[in-house]
Structure formats: C-alpha cells, structure tokens
N, C-alpha and C positions, 0 to 999 in steps of 0.2 A: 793158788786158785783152784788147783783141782783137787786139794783138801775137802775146800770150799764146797764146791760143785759137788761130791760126793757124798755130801752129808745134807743135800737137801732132799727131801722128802717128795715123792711121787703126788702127793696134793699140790704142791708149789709147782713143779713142773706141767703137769698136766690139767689141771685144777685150777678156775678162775675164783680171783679172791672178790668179794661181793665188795663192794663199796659203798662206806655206809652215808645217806644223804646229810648233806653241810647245808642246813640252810644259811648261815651267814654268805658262804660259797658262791652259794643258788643266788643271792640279792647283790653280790658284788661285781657278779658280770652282767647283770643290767643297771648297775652304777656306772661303768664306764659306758654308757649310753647316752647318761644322762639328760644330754643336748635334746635326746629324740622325744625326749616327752613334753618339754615346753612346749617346742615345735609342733607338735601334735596336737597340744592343747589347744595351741592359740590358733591352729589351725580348724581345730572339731568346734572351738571359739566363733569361728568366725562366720561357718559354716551355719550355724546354728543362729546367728544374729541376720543373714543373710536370707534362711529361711522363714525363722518371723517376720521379717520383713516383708516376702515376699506371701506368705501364706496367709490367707483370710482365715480370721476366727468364724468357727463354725457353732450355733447357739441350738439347743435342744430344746424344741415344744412339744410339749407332752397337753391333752384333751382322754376323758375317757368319760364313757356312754355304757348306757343299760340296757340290757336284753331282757326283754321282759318276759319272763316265761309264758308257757300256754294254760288258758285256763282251764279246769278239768271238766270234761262232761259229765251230767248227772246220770243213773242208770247203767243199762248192761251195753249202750253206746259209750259210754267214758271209759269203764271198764276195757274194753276192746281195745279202743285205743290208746288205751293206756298200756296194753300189754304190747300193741307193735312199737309203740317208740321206746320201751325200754329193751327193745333188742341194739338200740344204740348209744345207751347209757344218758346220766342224765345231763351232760354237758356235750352232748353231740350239738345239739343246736348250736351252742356260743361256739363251736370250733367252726363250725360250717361258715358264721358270721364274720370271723374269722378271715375265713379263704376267704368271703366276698369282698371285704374290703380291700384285699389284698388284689381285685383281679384287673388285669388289664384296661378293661369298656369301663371301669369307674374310672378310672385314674385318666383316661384318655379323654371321657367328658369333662374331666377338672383341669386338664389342660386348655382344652376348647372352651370352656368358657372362663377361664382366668387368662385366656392367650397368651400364658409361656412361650408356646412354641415362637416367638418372639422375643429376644433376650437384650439388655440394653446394659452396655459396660465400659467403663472408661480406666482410663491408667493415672492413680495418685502413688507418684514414686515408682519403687518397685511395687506396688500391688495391685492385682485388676481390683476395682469396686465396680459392685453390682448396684443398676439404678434402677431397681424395680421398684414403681412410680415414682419415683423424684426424677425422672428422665426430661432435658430439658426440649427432647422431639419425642415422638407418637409412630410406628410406621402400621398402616394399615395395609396387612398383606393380603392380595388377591391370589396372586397366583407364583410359588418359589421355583425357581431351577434348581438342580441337584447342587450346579456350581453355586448358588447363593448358599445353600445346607452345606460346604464347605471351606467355602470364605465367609469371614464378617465383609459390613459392609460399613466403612468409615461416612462419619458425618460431621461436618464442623460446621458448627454454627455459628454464621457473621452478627448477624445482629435478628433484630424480632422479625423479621420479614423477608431473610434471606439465608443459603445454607450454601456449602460446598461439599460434593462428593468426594472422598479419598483425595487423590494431592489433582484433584482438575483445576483449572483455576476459573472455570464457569460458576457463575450465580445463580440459584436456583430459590424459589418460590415457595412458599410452604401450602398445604395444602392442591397441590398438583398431583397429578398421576401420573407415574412414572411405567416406562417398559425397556429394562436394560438387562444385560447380564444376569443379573440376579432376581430377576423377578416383572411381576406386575403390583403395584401397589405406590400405597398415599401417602405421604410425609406430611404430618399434619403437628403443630407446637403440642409439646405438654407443659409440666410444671414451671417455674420459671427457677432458673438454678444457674450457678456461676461457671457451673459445667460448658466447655463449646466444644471439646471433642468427643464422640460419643462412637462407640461401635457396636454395631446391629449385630446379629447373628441370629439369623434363620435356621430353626430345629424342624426335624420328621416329628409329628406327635406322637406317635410309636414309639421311636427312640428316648423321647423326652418323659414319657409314661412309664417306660423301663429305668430310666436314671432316676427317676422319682420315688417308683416303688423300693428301688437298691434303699434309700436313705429310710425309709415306711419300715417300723415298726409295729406291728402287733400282738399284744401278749394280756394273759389272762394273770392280772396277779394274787386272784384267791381263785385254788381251783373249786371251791364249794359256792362262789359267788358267777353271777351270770355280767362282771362286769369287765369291760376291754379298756384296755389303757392305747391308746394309738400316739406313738413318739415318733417324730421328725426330725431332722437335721440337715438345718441349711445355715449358709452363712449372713441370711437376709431373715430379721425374726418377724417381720413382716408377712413376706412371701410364705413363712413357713404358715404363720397364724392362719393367711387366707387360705391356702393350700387344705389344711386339715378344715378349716369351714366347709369349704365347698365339698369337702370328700361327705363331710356328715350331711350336708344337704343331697346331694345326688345319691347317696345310700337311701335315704327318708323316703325320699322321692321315688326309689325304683322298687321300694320295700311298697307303698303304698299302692303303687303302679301293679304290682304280683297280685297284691288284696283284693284289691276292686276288677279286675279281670273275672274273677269267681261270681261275682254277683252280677258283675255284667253280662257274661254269659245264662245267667239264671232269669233275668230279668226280658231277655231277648224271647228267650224259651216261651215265659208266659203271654208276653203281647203277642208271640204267633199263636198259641194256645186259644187266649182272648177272639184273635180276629178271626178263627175258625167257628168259636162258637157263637159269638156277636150274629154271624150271620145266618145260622143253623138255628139260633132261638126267632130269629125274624122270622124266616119263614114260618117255620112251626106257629106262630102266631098270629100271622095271616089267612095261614090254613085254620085255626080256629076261628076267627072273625068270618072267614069266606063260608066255613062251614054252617056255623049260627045263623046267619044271614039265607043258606039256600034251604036249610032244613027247619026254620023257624023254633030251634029250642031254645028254653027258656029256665026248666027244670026238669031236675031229675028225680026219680020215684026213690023212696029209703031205701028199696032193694038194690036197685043197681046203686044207690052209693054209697051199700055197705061192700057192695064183689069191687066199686071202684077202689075203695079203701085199701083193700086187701089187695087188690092188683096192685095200685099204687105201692105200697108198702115194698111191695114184695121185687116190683119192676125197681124202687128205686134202690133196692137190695143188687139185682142182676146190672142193675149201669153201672155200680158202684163198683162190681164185680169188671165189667166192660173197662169201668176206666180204670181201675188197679191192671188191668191186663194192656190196656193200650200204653200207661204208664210203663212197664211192664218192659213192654217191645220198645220203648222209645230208649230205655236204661240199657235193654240190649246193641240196639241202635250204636245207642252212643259208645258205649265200650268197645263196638265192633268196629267204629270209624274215628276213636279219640287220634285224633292229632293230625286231622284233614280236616279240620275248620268243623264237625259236628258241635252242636251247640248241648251245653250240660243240659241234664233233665234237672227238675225241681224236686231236692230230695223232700222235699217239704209234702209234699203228694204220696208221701211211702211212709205207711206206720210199721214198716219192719226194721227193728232198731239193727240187726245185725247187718241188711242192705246197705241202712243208709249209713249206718258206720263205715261198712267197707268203701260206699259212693264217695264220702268226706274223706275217709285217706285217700281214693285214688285222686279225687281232683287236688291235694293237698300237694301229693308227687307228682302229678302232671305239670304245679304251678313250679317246682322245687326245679323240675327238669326244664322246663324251660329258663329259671333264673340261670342256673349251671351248665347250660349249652350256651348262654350267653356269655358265659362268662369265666368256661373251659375248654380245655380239649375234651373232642371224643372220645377219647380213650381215658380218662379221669375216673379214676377208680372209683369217685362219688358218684361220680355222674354213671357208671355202671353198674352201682349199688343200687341205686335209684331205677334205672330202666329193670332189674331183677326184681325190684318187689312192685313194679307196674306192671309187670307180666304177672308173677304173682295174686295181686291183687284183682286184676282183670281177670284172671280163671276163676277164682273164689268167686266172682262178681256172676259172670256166666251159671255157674253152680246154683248159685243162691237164686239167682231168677229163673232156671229150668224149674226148680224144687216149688217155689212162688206158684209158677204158672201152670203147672198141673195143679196143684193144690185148687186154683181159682178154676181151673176148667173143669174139676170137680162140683166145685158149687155151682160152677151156672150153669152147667147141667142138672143138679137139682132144685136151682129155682125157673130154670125151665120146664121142669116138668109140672113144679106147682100153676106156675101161671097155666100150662095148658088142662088142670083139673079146673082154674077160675073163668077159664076162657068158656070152658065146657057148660059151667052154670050160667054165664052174661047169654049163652043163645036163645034163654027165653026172654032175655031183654030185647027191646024192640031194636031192628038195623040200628035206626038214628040215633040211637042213644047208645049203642054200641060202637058205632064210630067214633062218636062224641069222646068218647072215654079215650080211644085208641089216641086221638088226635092232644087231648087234655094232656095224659100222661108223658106224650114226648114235649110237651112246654115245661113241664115241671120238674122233668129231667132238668133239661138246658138249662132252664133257672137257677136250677141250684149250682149246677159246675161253673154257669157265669160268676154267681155271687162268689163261689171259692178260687176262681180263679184272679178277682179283683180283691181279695181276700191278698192273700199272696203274695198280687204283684205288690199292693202298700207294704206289706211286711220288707220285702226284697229292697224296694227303694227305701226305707229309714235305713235299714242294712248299711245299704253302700252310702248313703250318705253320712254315717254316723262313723268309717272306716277311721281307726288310726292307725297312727303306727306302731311295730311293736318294741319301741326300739326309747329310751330316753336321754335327753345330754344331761351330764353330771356336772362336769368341770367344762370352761371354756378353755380353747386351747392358751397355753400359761407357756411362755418362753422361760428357758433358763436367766438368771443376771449376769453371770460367769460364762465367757463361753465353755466350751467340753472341749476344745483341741482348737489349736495346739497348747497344751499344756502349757505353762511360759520353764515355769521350774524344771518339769521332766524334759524339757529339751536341753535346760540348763546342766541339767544332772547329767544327763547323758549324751550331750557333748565333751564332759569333763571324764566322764566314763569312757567313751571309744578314744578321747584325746590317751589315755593309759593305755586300754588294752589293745589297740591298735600298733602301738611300739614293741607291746610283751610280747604279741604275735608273729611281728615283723621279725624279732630278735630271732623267736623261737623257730619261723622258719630257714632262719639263716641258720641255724647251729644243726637244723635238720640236713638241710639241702647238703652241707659241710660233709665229704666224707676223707679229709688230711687229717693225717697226724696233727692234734695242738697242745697236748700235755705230756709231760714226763711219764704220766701213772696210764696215760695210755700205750706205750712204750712196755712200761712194766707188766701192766693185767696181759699181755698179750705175748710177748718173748719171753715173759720169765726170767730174761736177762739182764747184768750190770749194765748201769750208763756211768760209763766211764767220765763222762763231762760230757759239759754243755756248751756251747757255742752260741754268741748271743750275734744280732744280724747286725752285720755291716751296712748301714746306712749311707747316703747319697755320692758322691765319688770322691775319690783320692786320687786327688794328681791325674784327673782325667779319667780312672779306672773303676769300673762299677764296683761298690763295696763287696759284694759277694765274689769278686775275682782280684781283688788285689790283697798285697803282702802288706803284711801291719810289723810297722817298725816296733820292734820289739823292747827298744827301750822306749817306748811310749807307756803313761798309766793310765790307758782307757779302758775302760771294762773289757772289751775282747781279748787282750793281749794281755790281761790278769787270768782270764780262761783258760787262755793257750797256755800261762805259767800254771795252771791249777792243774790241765790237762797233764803236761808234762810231768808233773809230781805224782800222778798219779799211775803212771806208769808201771811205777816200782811195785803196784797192786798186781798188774798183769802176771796170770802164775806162778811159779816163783819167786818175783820178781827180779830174776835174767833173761826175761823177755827182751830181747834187742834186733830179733826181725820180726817187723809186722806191717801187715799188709792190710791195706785200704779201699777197699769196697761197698757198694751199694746195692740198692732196687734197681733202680736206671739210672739214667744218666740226670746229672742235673742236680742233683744232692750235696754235692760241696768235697768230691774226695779230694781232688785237686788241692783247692782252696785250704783245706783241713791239713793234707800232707805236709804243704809248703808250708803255712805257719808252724805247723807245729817242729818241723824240720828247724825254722828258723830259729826258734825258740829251745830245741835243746842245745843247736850250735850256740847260744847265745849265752848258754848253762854249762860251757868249757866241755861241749862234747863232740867228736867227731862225726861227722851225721851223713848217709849218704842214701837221696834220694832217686829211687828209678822208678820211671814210668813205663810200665807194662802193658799200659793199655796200646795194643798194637795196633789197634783197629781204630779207635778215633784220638788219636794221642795232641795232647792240647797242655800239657806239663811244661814245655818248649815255650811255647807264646807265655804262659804268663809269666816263666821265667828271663824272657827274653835270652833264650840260647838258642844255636842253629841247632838245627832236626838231623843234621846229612847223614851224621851215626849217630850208632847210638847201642842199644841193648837188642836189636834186631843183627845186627852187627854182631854180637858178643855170641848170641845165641845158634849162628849160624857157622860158629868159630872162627870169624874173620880177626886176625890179629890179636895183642893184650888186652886183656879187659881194661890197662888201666889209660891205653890210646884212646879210650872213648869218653871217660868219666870226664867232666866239665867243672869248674867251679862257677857259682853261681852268681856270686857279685852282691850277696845280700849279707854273706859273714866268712870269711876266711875257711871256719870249717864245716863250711853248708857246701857240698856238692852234691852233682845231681850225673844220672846217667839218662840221658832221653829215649825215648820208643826208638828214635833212630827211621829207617823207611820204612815203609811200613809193607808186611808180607803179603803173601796172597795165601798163607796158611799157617795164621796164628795159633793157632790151636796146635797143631801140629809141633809148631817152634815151640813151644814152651814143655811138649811133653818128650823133646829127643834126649832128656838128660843130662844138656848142659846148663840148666838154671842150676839143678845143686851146687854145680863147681861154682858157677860166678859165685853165689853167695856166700860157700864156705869160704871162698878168697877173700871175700870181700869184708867176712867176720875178725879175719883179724886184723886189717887195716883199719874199720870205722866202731863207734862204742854203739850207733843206732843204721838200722837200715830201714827206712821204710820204703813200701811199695806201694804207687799207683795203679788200682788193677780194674780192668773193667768190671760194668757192674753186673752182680752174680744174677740178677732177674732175668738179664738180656742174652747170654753168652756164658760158656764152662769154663773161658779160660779163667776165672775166678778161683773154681773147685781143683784147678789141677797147678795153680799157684799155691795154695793154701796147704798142698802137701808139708811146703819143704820152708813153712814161717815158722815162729813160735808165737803170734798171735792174730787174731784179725779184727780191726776194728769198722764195724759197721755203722758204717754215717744213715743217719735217719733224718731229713730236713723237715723242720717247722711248717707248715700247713703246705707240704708238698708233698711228699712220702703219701702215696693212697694208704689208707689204714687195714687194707687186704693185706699190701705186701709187709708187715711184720709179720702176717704166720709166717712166710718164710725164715724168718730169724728163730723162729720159735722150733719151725720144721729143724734146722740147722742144731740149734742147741741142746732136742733131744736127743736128734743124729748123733753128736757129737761129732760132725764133719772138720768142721773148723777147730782149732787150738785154741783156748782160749781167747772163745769169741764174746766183745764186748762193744756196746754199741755208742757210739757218739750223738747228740740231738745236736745238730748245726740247725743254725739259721734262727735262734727262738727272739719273736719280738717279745720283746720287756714290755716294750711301751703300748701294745695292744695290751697290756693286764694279762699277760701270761703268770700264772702261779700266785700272780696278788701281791709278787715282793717275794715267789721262791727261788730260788739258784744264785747261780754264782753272782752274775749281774742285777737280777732282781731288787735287791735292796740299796746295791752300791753306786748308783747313778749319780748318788749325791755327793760320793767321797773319791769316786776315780773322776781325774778328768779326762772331758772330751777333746776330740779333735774339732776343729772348726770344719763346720758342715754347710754347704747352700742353704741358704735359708729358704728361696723359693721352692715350692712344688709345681706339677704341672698339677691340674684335674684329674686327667687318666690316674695316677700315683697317687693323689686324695681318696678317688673312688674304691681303688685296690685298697684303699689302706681301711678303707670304712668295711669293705667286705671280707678282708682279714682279720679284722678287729671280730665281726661277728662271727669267725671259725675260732674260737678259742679256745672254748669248751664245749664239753657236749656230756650228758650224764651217763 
C-alpha cells in the first residue's frame, strides 16, 4: 500500500478531479421520484379545474372614435397659430384626449348615471354571476353607511310581492323604504328571473371609477392617424358595451360644454354693449327731436353741409378711433381679471390679426385649463404647461395693446386737431345750426355702433348654435366572442407544467438543503482515499435489535454479510498485506465503528481466524452491551497494569475464535491511559496469540485518543456513514492522508441505502438484491420512518 501511495501524483492528492455531467445520471434520480409527478399533476389538475370553475370569463370590448383636427386659419392669424401649436407637435391633441378620457370626473359621471355603484350578484355553483340588469330586485339607494360599502346585503326573494333580508325570517314588501344597517333606500322588482337569492353590494363611486379605469384602455394605433381605440374588460359584455357608451356620451357632452362657454361669453359681452348703447342713441335722439322743435330748423344752407360732411367724416373717423380704444381697455380689462368671472371681449371688434390671434389662443387655453383642473391634479405637468403659456400669452397680449393704444392716441389726437380747424370754419355758421350739427353727429355715431353691434351679436348666436363637436364615433363598441381569460388551454398547459416543475424543484431543493455524505465519488473527490468496502444498511430489527446495532449471522447470504465477506478479503489489500492490527475510528460518534468492528470481527473468526477485539473507547465504551459481556474489566484494567492481560480477555459467544477485550471501567484520564506505554505491550502480546486485532477507538473528530492509538496499529480504517457523515468532516480524512498521520489509512462507507437508488445498481449490494437472500423483515413501517425514508431518498446525490 505504500508502494501504492507513493507513486501517486501531487494532482490526485491535492487536486479535485472535475466530474464530468451524466445526463442519463442527472434523469435517474428524479426517476426514483417518480410517484411525485403524477401526484403533482393531478394535483396542479385539479387546481386548475377548480379555478375555472370558480373564475368568470372575462370579454374585451373594444369602440374607437375620431379626433377631428383643427381647421387652419386663413392669413397671418392661421399662420401664428399655427406656429404656437407646433411647439407641441402634431399629435399633442389626440394624447391630451387621451388623458381625458382617461380622467377621474368622466368616469365618475358614467358611474352616476349607469348606477354601478350598485352591484347585484348571485352564486351558480362555485361561481359568483353578475346580474347587471337581469337582476330579479332593483335597490334604489338613498343614503349608504360605510358598513353597507363593506358587507353585501343579501336578499331572497319569496314570491312577486314579497322578499327576505339575509337569514330573517320577516317578510317584507317590495317597493318600500327601508332604514337599516346599511343604508336608506327602496327595493323595488326588476326583471323577472328564476334567480331568488340575490346579493347587493354598495360601492364608493370613487372607488368604483378607479376599478373601472384599472380595466380602461386607451391607445392610439396609427401614430400618424388622430384615431383612439378605447378597450374594456369586464366579465359582463353588456355592462362593458354600456360602460364605453356612456364614457363617449359624457366625453361629447363635456367637449361641447368647453365650445359653447367661448361664445357664451362673447354673446354676453355684446348684449351689455347693446344695452349701453340702446340707451345713449335714445337720448341723443330726443335731443334732436327737442332740439328741431325749440329752434324751428328745417334746413341746412350747402355750406354748412358741406363743413357737416367733413365733420362728419372726420368725427366718425375719431369714434371709431374712441371705440378701437375703449375696445382696447375692455381686452386689457379682461386679461388683467381672466379667471374672476371677467366676461371675454368680442375679438370680432379688433381688425388687428396679430391681437386677435393672440386673444383666440389665450381664450383657447383658458378653456384647456379649465377642462384640466377639472379633471387633474394641480401639479399636472399639463396643466403647468398650460398655465406657462397663459402667462405667456397674456404679456404678449398686454404688449400688443400698450403698442395699439399709443398708435390710436396718436390719431385722435390728429383728428382732433382737424375737427377743431372745421369747428373754426362752422363759427360763421349761424348758433342754431351749429348746434344742430353737434347734436346730428352724435346720433349717427350711436347708429352706427348700434347697427354693428347687432351685426355681431347675429353672427355670435349662429356661432353657438351651429357648435359641434370635435370628436367622431367609428366603430360601436364590439365585444370579443371568446372571452380573453382565463384562457381554458393555457391553464391546462400550465397546470401540467407546474404539475413537473414543481417536483423538479421540490427534488432539487432537497439535494440542496442535503449537506451528508451520499456517494462513493464524494468520498473519493474529497479524501483521495481508498474505500476499502461498502456496507449496505441494516434494515428494520433482528431479534429485537435495531439493524444498525446488531451482529449479522455470518453464515447467512444476505447482502450485508456478503459485504463483510468482501470486506474481509480485502484486507489482504491493506499495505503489505500483513496488516493485522487495525484500528477503527470516525468523525463522531454514531458512524457504525462499533457495528463495523464486531461483524467484521465475526466474519474473519468465521474465516478459521483467531480474532481479538478491544474496545478503546474509554469514554463512552458501548462494545460491552452489544456484545452482551460484562464491562467490570477490562482494557482500562490492562492499561493500568492490573493483573494478566489474558484475565480480562472474554470470549464473545458469537464464534469460538471471536474474542473481545472490553473498555473495562472507565477512567478519569483516558488520554492519559493510553499514552503511559503499556498499550505496545498488550498488543505485541497479543500479536502473537491472535491472526487479527481490531480496535474500537473513539472518534478522531471529538477526542486525541484516536491519534495516540494509531501510533502503534498497522492500519486504520475510517467508517464514513451514508447520509450522516457531514461532508465537512472528510477534509479531515484528506487532512490525515496528506499528513500521513495514520498507517495506512483506508475508509469504510457503512450504512449505504441501495434502495434509495444509491449508485443506480453500484457496489457490492447494488445489483445483488436479487440473488442474495434476505432475511425476513417487518413489513409494517411507522410514518415518522416513511418520512425519513422519503427525505433520505432525496439526499442521494448531489452534482
């Protein structure tokens, strides 16, 4: 063996050898699972039959409508305007329509007047169905408590004329007024339906306006086109169809409502205009009647009505001037108090195209902004965009009428000078006809501003009466035939799906969470050391004794005790093969040295060899019990020099030349005991009476007395157990076999279950289940010993 050991290579020692992937490997240990995936299936099966059942198919209506662009103005007013709305490109509009549809106050009038916030549902099977109108009651709610918005309110219906509340057994009247718990309101008959139990459920219209917009779709699907596609999803294709009506009606409606505010404002304007000058032309016209009548004229001489002419002319030049400035002040006016009730001026009065341009964008965003304070937050970056270029636009506005009204206070200061060069020629006109004139000319002022301002207001009222909207329906809303979900197939599919990957995962976290020993090759990648043999686990009890603790009759042909014949043969492998002391240790305790000692003990006596086993372990010595020999001496006894060593050796009762030396009592300074120098003697004594010596020695992980046994063996064999051994404590094996502490040291795997699908059919037992026979085992298991055996099964392997 130490040939062996000397000619391997500092890669193999120190060097992990890479492991190349088996996928056949890789699928056969989720073969021995196999159970878990039916199980799974027919569980993700069930689950999924349970859910369509219970889940209402949900139908998509889809409706889409027209944004009709704006149409362009003629002249250096089109132009203008046309350069401020292309600062927001040319589908700003349709996006803005967009959010409207999209805003709260619509959606909350289409709940109020389709009265959702009323909900009416019954239970067929497992499924609720919704009876939105085929409801075979009506409730007409006045006034809800919070606790009605969070209980339904049951109603069962006896017959056409009478009803019961939840499980009362009172009879109650239809069309009555009710004041309970849940509210104020009227139960009044609907439809007539085979339906009798029915449950109410009272919504916030807030809330119900929010779950409504959740399922509201809005999307543009040509961005080059101005048209909106608006798609819904409900489980009622009904409810959804009226739903999207009413949104397009209350959009139409509130669109129109914006339009006609503009004109109404303008239209206001001029009947106060109107009723100022109505009354200013009267008088002026009594005052000529009164005047005629005191001064007796009749006519005027061609002089003075050629200077009237030209006064005239000239005066209705300076009114005209008067009212472009009063105009003027009223455009200041307004922009200095828009949005406290000021009433618009009539840009129709202003032939300055760049004014009224600016006038028609700011009243366009004043209408914009109040759409979008209706129907945002304040802080809505549109609605901030918007109030920026109404400041904006109101300074330009200011600007352009300062620039106006000097220009105008320039001219009528020089048609005031003209008129007072004609005033200067009428003084050889007589008084009375110079009054005459004075009195004339302010009537044919008013005349004229009368006629234009009844001009005007006709124009303004065809205006508003001719409003439409801007907006056109395409498609009526069109319910899907199929509903959209639950899918039937994709549930199917994917019940049958997590029914797999639900087990792969389940395996794969067991093989994770696993940190034991469960393969040979993890043994090997990690000590670099021989395994001597395998040991396959002793299942349910013998003669009363748990298999992992009792002695296997050695002339038995059950796979174990063909192990322990394999092990013994293999012996002769151990360094030279004259190894004939060797000593038996592990990680901790619990490993099988015991167990491993004794058969194999039994097994060479059985092999016509003289065999004498001691147990070393001074500190929890348990060699004794499974032997059934007394403890009183023993090798504590030996080591202390009390008497012959061969007063203490016992025969064991399991083969003539199986004897055992016991721990004896146990020290208070085992460590000690083992290093005073009398263990050499006993064993060289003892080498030449027996052909094998093994030792039980406590385990080297917990305690040294291991390291200071192992002086004086010639070999050690280190028991590794099947999903016990932590997979830490082989570095120590590995530690050990660089060290070369131990003598040739060679490792045992006790405990491996076969029939967890260890190795697939590798080792000694692995294949031979079928050709060694068993020993008769209890067939019953408990649970607890099921479960272990299901969570051992998934520590098997691990990559």
């Amino acid at each position: 063996m130490d040939d062996k050991t000397s000619n391997i290579s500092t890669r193999d020692l120190f060097g992990e050898d890479e492991k190349e992937f088996n996928l056949s490997e890789y699928i056969r240990r989720y073969y021995r699972y196999w159970y878990l995936f039916p199980l799974f299936i027919f569980l993700a099966l069930t689950a999924a039959f349970f859910y369509l059942q219970i889940t209402s198919p949900v139908y998509s209506t889809k409706t889409s409508i027209l944004i009709k662009e704006e149409k362009s103005i003629g002249g250096s007013q089109g132009d203008i305007l046309s350069e401020m709305s292309s600062q927001f490109g040319g589908n700003k509009t349709v996006e803005n329509e967009m959010e409207v549809f999209k805003s709260q106050t619509l959606m909350e009038q289409v709940v109020k007047e389709l009265t959702l916030d009323v909900a009416y549902t019954t239970k067929s099977g497992l499924r609720t169905i919704n009876l939105y109108k085929t409801s075979p009651i009506v409730v007409k709610a006045e006034v809800i408590t919070p606790f009605g918005q969070k209980k339904p309110l049951k109603i069962h219906v006896v017959d056409n004329a009478h009803f019961r509340f939840n499980d009362e057994e009172s009879l109650f009247s239809f069309n009555q007024r009710f004041n309970n718990a849940w509210g104020a309101f009227v139960v009044t008959k609907g439809v007539p339906s085979a339906v009798t139990e029915v449950d109410v459920h009272f919504g916030e219209i807030k809330n119900i306006a929010e779950g409504i917009l959740n399922h509201l779709t809005v999307e543009q699907p040509n961005v080059k086109s101005t048209v909106l596609e608006l798609t819904y999803e409900d489980s009622d294709v009904q409810r959804s169809k009226d739903i999207l009506n009413k949104l397009l009606d209350v959009y139409v409606q509130s669109s129109l409502n914006d339009k006609n505010s503009e004109a109404s404002n303008t239209l206001k304007f001029i009947e106060n205009r109107l009723g100022l000058i109505t009354g200013e032309l009267g008088d002026v016209e009594k005052d000529v009647e009164a005047y005629k009548t005191n001064q007796g004229i009749t006519d005027i001489s061609a002089e003075s009505q050629l200077f009237l002419e030209n006064i005239k002319e000239n005066d209705s030049k300076l009114n005209e001037v008067n009212t472009k400035i009063s105009i003027l002040e009223s455009v200041e006016n307004y922009i200095q108090n828009s949005g406290e009730g000021a009433v618009a001026p009539a840009t129709y009065m202003i032939d300055d195209p760049v004014l009224v341009s600016l006038l028609t964008k700011f009243n366009e965003l004043e209408l914009q902004r109040e759409r979008y304070a209706r129907t945002t937050s304040p802080n809505n970056p549109l609605l901030q965009t918007i109030n920026t270029q109404l400041a904006g636009t109101r300074q330009s506005i200011r600007e352009n009428v300062q620039n106006l009204k000097r220009g105008m206070a320039v001219t009528k200061r020089n048609l005031e000078n003209i008129n007072n060069r004609f005033s200067a020629g009428l003084r050889s006109i007589p008084k009375k006809e110079r009054e005459f004139v004075g009195i004339k000319r302010q009537q044919s002022i008013k005349e004229e501003l009368y006629l234009y301002l009844l001009q005007k207001r006709e124009e303004t009222a065809l205006a508003y009466a001719s409003t439409v909207t801007d907006s056109r329906l395409i498609d009526a809303p069109i319910s899907s035939f199929h509903p959209i979900r639950p899918k039937r197939l994709m549930v199917w599919l994917s019940a049958c799906a997590s029914g797999i990957i639900i087990p792969i995962l389940l395996i794969n976290l067991l093989f994770l969470l696993n940190n034991t020993v469960q393969r040979r090759e993890d043994i090997e990648k990690v000590t670099h050391s021989s395994i001597l043999g395998e040991i396959g686990q002793m299942k349910g009890n013998v003669n009363g004794v748990p298999g992992e603790e009792s002695i296997i009759k050695m002339t038995s042909r059950n796979a174990v005790a063909e192990q322990f014949r394999a092990l013994r043969t293999n012996l002769q492998y151990l360094g030279d093969g004259n190894c004939r002391v060797i000593m038996f240790t592990s990680s901790i305790g619990g490993e099988g040295k015991s167990f491993v000692s004794i058969n194999l003990a039994a097994s060479l006596a059985y092999s016509d060899k003289r065999v004498l086993l001691i147990g070393l372990d001074l500190r929890k010595p348990t060699l004794h019990e499974r032997l059934g020999v007394p403890n009183r001496f023993g090798a504590s006894n030996c080591l202390i020099g009390q008497g012959n060593y061969d007063d203490f050796i016992q025969s064991t009762g399991v083969h003539p030349k199986f004897d055992v030396l016991a721990s004896g009592p146990i020290p208070p300074n085992p460590s000690e005991l083992l290093s005073n120098g009398k263990l050499p003697n006993l064993l060289n004594e003892m080498r030449g009476k027996y052909d094998y010596i093994l030792i039980d020695s406590p385990p080297y992980g917990l305690v040294t007395d291991s390291a200071l046994i192992a002086e004086h063996v010639d070999a050690t064999l280190y028991i590794v157990r099947f999903n016990y051994t932590i997979l830490d404590h082989l570095k120590r094996i590995g530690d050990l076999q660089r060290a070369r502490r131990f003598n040739n040291l060679s490792v045992i795997f006790n405990g491996v279950n076969y029939g967890a699908g260890y190795g697939y059919g590798y080792g000694y037992g692995g294949y031979g289940y079928g050709y060694y026979s068993e020993e008769s085992l209890p067939a019953s298991k408990s649970v607890g010993s099921r479960l272990r055996n299901l969570v051992g099964r998934a520590r098997i392997e691990k990559s």
